[in-house]
PLY file of the C-alpha trace (Angstrom):
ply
format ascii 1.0
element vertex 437
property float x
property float y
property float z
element edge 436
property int vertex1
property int vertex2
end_header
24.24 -96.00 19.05
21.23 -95.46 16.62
18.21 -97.68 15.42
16.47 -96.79 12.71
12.52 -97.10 13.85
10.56 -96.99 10.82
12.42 -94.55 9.10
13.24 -92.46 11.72
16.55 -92.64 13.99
17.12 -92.46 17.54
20.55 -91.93 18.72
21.73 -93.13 22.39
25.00 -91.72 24.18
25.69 -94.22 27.43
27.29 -91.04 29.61
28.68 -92.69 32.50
27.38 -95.47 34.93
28.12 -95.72 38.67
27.54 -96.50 42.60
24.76 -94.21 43.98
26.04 -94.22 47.44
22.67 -95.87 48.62
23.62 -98.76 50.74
27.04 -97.28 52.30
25.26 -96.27 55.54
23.47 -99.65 55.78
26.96 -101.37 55.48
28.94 -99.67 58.42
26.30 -99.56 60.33
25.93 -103.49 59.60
29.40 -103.72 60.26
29.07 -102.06 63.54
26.62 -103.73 65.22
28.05 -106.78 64.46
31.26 -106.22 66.14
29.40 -104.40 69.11
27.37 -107.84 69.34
30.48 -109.96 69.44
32.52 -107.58 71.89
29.64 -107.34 74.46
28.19 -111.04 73.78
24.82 -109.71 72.42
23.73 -112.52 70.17
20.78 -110.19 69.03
23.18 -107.00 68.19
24.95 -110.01 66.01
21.84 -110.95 64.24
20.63 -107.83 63.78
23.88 -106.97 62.12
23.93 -109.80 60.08
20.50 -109.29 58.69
22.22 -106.39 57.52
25.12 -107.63 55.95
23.27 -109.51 53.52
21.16 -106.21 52.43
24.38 -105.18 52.04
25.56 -107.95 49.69
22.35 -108.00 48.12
22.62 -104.45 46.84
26.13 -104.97 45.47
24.35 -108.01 43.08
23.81 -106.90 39.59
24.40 -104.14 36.89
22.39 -100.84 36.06
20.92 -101.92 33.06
20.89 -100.10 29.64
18.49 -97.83 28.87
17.18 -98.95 25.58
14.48 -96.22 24.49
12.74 -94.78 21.73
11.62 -91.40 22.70
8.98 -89.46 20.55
8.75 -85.37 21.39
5.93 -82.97 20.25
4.96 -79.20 20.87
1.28 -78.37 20.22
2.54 -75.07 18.74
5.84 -74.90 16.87
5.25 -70.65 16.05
4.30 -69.46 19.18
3.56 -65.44 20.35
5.59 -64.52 23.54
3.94 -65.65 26.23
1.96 -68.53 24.88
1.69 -71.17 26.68
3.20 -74.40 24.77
2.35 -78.00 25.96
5.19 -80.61 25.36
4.20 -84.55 25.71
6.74 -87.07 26.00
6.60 -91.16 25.15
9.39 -93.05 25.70
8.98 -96.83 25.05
11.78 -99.66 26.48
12.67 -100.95 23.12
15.04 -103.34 25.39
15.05 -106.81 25.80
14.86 -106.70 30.38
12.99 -104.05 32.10
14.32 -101.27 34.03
12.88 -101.57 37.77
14.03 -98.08 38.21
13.93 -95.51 35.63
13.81 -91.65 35.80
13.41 -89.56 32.78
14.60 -86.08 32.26
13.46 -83.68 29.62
15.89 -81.81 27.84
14.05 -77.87 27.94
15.89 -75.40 26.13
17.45 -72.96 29.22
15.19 -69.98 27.50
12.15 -71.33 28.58
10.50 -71.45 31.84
8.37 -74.46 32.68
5.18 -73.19 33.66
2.94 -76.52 34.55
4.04 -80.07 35.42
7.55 -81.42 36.02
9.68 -81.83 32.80
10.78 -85.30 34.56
9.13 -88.64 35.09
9.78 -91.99 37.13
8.28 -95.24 36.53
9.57 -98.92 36.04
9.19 -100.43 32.58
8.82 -103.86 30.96
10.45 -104.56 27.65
8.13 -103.03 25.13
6.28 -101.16 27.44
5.60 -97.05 27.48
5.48 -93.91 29.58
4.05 -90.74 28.79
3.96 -87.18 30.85
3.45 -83.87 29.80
4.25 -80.22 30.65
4.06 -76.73 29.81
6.63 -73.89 28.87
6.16 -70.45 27.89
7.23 -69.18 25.10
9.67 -65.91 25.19
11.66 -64.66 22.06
14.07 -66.75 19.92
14.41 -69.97 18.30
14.62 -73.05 21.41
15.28 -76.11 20.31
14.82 -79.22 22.65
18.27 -81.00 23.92
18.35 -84.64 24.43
16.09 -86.72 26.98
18.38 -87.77 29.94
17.51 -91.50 31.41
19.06 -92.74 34.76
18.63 -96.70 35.24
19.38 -98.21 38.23
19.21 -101.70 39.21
16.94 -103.51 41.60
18.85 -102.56 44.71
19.48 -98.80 43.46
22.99 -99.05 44.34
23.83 -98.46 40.79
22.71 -96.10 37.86
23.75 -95.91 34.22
22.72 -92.20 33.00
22.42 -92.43 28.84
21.18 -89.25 26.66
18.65 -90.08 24.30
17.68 -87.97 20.78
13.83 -88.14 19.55
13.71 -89.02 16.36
12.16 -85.83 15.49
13.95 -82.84 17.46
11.15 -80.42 19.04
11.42 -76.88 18.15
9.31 -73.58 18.82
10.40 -69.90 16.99
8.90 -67.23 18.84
9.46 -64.24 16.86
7.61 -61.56 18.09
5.97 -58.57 15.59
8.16 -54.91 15.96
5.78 -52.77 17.74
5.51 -48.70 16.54
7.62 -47.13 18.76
6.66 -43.29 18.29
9.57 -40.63 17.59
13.39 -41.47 18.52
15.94 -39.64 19.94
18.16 -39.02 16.88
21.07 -36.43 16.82
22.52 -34.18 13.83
24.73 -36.29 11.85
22.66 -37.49 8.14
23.15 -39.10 4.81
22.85 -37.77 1.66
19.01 -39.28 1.41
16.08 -37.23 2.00
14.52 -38.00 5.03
13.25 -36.55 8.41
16.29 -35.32 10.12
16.37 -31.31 9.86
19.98 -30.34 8.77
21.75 -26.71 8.49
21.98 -27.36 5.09
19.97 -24.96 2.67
18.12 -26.62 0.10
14.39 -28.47 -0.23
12.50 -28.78 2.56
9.43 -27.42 4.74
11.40 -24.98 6.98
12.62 -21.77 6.81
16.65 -21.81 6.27
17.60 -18.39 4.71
17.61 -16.37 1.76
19.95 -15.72 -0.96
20.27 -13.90 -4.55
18.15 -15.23 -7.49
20.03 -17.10 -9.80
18.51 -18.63 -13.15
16.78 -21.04 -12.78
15.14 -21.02 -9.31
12.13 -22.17 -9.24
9.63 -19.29 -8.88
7.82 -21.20 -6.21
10.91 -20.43 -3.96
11.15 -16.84 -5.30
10.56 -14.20 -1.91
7.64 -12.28 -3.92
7.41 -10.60 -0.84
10.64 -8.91 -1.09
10.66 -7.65 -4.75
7.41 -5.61 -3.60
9.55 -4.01 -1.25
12.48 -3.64 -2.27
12.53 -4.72 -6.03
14.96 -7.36 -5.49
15.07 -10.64 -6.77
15.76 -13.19 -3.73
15.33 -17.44 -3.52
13.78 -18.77 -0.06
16.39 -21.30 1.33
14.54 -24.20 2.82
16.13 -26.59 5.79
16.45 -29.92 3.88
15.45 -32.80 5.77
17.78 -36.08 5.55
17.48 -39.92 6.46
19.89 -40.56 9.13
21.97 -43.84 9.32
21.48 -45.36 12.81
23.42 -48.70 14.43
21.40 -50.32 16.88
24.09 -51.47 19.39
22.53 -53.90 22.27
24.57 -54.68 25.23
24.44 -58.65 25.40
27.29 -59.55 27.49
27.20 -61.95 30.31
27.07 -58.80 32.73
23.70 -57.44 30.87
21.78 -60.28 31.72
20.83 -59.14 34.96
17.38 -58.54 36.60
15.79 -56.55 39.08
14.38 -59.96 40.63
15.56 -63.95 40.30
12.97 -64.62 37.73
12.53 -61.04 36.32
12.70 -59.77 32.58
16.87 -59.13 32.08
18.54 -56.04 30.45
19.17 -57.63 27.20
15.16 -59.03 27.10
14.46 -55.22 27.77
16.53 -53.87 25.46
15.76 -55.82 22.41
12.05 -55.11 23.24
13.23 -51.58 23.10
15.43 -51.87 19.69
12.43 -53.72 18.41
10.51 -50.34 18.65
13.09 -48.44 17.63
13.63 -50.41 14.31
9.88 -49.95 13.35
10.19 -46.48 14.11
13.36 -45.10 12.44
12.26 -47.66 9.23
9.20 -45.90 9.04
10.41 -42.44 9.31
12.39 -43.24 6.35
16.04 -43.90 8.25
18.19 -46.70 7.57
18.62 -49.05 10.31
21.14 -51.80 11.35
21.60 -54.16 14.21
24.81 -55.36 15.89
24.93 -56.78 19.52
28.11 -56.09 21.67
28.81 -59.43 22.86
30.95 -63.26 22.58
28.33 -63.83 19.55
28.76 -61.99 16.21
25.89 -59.95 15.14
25.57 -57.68 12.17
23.14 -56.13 10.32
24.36 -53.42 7.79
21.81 -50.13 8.16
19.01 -50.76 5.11
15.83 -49.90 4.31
12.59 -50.98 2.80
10.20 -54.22 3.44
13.34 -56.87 2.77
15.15 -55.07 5.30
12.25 -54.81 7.80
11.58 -58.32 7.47
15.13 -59.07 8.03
15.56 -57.05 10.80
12.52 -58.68 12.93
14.24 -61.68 12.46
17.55 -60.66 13.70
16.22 -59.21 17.07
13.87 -62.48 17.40
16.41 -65.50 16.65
20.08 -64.59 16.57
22.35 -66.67 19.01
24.20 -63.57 19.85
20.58 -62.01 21.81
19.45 -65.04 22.75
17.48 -65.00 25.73
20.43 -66.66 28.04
24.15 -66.13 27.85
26.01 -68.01 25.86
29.34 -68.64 28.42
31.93 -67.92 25.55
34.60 -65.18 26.32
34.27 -61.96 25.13
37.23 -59.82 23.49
36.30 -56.10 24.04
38.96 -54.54 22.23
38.70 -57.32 19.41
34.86 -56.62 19.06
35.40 -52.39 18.97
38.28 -53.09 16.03
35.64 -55.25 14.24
32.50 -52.97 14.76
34.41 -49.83 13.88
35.15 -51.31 10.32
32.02 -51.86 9.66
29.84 -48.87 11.42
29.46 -46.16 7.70
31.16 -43.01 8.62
27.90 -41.17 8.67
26.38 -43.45 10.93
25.31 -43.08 14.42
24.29 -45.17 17.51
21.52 -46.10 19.36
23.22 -48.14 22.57
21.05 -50.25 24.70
22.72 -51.13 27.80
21.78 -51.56 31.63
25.40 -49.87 32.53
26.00 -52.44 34.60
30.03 -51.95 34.45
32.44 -49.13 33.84
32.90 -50.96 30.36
29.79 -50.12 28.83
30.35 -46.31 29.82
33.79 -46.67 28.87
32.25 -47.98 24.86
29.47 -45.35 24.44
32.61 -43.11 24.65
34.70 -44.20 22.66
32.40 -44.88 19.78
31.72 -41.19 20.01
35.16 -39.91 20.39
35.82 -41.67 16.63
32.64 -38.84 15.50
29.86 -41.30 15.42
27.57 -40.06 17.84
26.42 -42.16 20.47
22.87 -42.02 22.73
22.54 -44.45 25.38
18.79 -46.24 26.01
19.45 -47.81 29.36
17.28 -50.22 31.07
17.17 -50.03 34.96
17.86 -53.23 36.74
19.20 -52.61 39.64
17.63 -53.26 42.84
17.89 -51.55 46.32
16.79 -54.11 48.76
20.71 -55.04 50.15
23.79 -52.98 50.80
25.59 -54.04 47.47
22.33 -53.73 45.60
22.24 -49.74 46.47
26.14 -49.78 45.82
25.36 -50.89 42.24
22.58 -48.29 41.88
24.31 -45.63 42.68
27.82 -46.52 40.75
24.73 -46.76 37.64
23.81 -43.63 38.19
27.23 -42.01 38.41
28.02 -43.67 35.05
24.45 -41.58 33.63
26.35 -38.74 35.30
29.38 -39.27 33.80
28.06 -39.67 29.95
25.79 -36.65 30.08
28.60 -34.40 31.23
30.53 -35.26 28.55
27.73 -34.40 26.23
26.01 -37.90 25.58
22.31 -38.43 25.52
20.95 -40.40 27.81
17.10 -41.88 27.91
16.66 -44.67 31.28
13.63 -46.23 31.69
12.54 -48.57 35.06
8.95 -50.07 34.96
7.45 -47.72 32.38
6.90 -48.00 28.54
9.93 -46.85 25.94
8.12 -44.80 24.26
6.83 -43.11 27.62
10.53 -42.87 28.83
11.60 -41.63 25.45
9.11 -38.73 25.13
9.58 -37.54 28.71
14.00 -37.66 28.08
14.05 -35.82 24.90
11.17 -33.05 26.17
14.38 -30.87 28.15
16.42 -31.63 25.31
17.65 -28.98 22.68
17.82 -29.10 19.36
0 1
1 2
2 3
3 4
4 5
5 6
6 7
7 8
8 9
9 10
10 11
11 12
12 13
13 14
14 15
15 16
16 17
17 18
18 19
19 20
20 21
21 22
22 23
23 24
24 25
25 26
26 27
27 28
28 29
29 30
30 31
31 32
32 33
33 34
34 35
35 36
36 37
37 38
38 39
39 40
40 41
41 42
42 43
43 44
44 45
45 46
46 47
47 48
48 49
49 50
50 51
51 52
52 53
53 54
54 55
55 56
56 57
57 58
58 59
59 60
60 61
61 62
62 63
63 64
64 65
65 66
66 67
67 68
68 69
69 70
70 71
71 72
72 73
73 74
74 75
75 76
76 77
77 78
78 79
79 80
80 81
81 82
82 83
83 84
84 85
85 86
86 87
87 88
88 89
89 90
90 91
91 92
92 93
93 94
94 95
95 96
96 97
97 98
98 99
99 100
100 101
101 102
102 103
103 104
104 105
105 106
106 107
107 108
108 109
109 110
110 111
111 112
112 113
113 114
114 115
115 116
116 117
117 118
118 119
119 120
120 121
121 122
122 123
123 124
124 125
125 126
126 127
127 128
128 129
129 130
130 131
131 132
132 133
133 134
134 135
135 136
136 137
137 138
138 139
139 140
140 141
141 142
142 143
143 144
144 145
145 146
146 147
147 148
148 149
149 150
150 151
151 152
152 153
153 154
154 155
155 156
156 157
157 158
158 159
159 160
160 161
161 162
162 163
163 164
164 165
165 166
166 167
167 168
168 169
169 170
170 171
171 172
172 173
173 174
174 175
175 176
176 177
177 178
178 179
179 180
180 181
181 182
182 183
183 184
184 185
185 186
186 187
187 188
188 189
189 190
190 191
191 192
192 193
193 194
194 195
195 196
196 197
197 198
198 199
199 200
200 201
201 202
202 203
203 204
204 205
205 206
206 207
207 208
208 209
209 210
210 211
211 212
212 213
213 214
214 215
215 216
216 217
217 218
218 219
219 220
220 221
221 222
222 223
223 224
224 225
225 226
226 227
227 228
228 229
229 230
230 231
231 232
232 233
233 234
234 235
235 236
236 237
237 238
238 239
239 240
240 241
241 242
242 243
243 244
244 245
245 246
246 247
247 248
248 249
249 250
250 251
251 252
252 253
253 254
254 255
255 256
256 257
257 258
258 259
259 260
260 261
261 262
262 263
263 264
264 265
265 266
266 267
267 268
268 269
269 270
270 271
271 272
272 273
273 274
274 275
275 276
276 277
277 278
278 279
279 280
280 281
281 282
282 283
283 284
284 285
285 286
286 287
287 288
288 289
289 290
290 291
291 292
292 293
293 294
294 295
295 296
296 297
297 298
298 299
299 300
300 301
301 302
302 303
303 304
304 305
305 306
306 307
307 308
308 309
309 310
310 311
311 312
312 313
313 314
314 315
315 316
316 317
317 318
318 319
319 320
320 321
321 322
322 323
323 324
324 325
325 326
326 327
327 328
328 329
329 330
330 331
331 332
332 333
333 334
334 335
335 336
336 337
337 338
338 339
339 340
340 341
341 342
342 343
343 344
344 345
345 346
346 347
347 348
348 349
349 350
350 351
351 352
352 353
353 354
354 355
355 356
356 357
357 358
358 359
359 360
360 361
361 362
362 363
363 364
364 365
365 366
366 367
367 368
368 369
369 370
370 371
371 372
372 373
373 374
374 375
375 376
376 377
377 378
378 379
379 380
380 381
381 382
382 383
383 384
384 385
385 386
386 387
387 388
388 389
389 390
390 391
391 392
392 393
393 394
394 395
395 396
396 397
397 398
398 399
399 400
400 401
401 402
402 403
403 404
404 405
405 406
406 407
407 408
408 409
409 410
410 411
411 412
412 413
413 414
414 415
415 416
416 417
417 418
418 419
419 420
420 421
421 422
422 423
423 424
424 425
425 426
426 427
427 428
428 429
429 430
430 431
431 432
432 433
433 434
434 435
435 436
């Protein structure tokens, strides 16, 4: 049902209505004493029982009524920063014709935010035309929330029965958090380059800042490049070969499966929260090193961002890791196809292009991915969050089948940079140190 309330609309959905269960105990206990009364001759017992019968048959009298509201919703910040601290107030006025003795209101917070101050709820009792107001406070974390619909429970008088109705403001509430893409320092890229110039040294001779080789002097060399040195010595003409630097094309692959949103503690940051924080980084920094950069999440939720470059791309990227469904902060419950997602993500991924994959390793699957990807020549490092805990039996049983996984993928000749409790960039710099060239 909608009303239109001055131009704006609020739509009611009756969900269900039915017996609370409040009086059954009352009832047979009624029922019982007054049948103990009459077997033992204990006019009182009988009395007593009786006084409860009619408690009883007064709470079977009358309906739930309808919950007839208009419900206004506001945020005092629509943009906020992660970790801002958003107040939402609530008014909800019975637009009805009877009043609700017994009404209990239920916010509809969007499951990626945590309510930091006051309950999200409210009961009161309201006369027709009549208003209620409470307020709480969330804090804001990454992504675009957007408030569901206000649940109200009526019950009648007696509270024996309840009629549960969703109710839609007007004016849906709605905070984007999208946070800036922090400088991330140098990242661990591997050989494989594009034809752009760049930062990656190659083995091919060419332009470039490093020493490569030398070869004969053919026309047209520059003379900059000429080896003056050796014509004094030996009369020869010879060209300085230079190591020509490249932009590399780089995937950033984040694990956001049901399985890699798990924490170290109940109310902890998860391994998809980590890694996009991470990708984040890494996405300033490869951008401004000159790479080109894409996105793609491994996951129920499509997710694609071809590799780019420049401002646009920038820009467009920073919105991806903020808002898209497929990294939203919670899971989204849909199944998830692996071998229908690799088919997919193959046809897409350049054929110079290679991966950055954030995942917790959580599962053999993960492992099983990083791989494959880089069995099909696009090689693969792994940025892996740690999230496991040690505090029970199967806690230290998942640690440890983690860390055979790391194992596992380094043997085979797959980079691996894991990071618990300390910065990216920290983790990053002290990873690739023992690494060669």
């Amino acid at each position: 049902m909608r009303e239109d309330d001055g131009g704006a609309t609020t739509e009611r959905r009756a969900l269900r209505e039915a017996e609370t269960g409040r009086w059954d105990g009352i009832r047979g206990a009624a029922l019982a004493l007054v049948g103990v009364g009459v077997v033992t001759r204990r006019p009182s017992l009988v009395l007593l029982g009786a006084v409860g019968v009619g408690y009883a048959l007064y709470a079977g009298v009358g309906e739930a009524p309808a919950a007839t509201l208009d419900v206004s919703r506001t945020v005092s910040d629509a943009i906020p920063e992660p970790g801002d601290e958003v107040t939402v107030a609530v008014r909800a006025r019975n637009a009805g014709d009877a009043p609700i003795a017994d009404l209990r209101l239920v916010d509809g917070v969007p499951p990626g935010l945590a309510v930091v101050d006051g309950p999200a709820r409210v009961a009161t009792a309201l006369r027709p035309g009549a208003s209620v107001a409470f307020e709480y406070v969330v804090r804001a974390s990454r992504g675009e929330h957007e408030w569901e619909a206000l649940t109200a429970i009526a019950r009648n008088p007696a509270g024996s029965r309840e009629r549960t109705t969703e109710v839609d403001p007007a004016d849906p509430a709605r905070v984007v958090c999208t946070p800036e893409l922090a400088a991330g320092g140098d990242l661990p890229l591997r050989g494989l380059t594009t034809r752009y110039h760049g930062r990656m040294p190659t083995d091919v001779g060419g332009s470039g800042v490093e020493f490569h080789a030398t070869r004969e002097y053919r026309r047209g060399d520059p003379l900059k490049r000429v080896d003056w040195n050796r014509r004094a010595r030996t009369g020869e003409l010879a060209t300085v070969e230079l190591r020509e630097e490249r932009a590399a094309t780089v995937v950033l692959l984040i694990d956001a499966r049901e399985s890699a949103y798990a924490a170290a503690e109940p109310e902890g940051r998860t391994a998809v929260e980590a890694s996009v924080g991470a990708a984040g980084r890494a996405f300033r920094a490869l951008l401004d090193g000159g790479d080109r950069v894409g996105i793609a999440a491994l996951g129920p939720v499509d997710c694609w961002l071809a590799p780019g470059a420049g401002t646009a791309h920038a820009a467009e990227g920073r919105e991806t890791l903020a808002t898209d469904p497929a990294l939203a902060p919670t899971p989204s419950g849909q199944r998830f196809y692996r071998s229908r997602w690799l088919r997919r993500f193959r046809r897409r991924l350049p054929a110079d292009a290679q991966v950055l994959f954030f995942t917790p390793l959580i599962d053999d699957a993960a492992a099983s991915l990083a791989r494959r990807i880089d069995a099909h020549g696009h090689l693969v490092t792994v940025l892996s969050p740690d999230v496991t805990a040690g505090g029970t039996t199967g806690e230290r049983l998942v640690r440890f089948e983690r860390r055979e996984r790391l194992r596992e993928l380094r043997s085979v000749g797959i980079r691996v940079v894991e990071w618990d409790g300390e910065p990216f960039p920290v983790a990053v710099a002290r990873a690739t140190s023992g690494w060669s060239p």
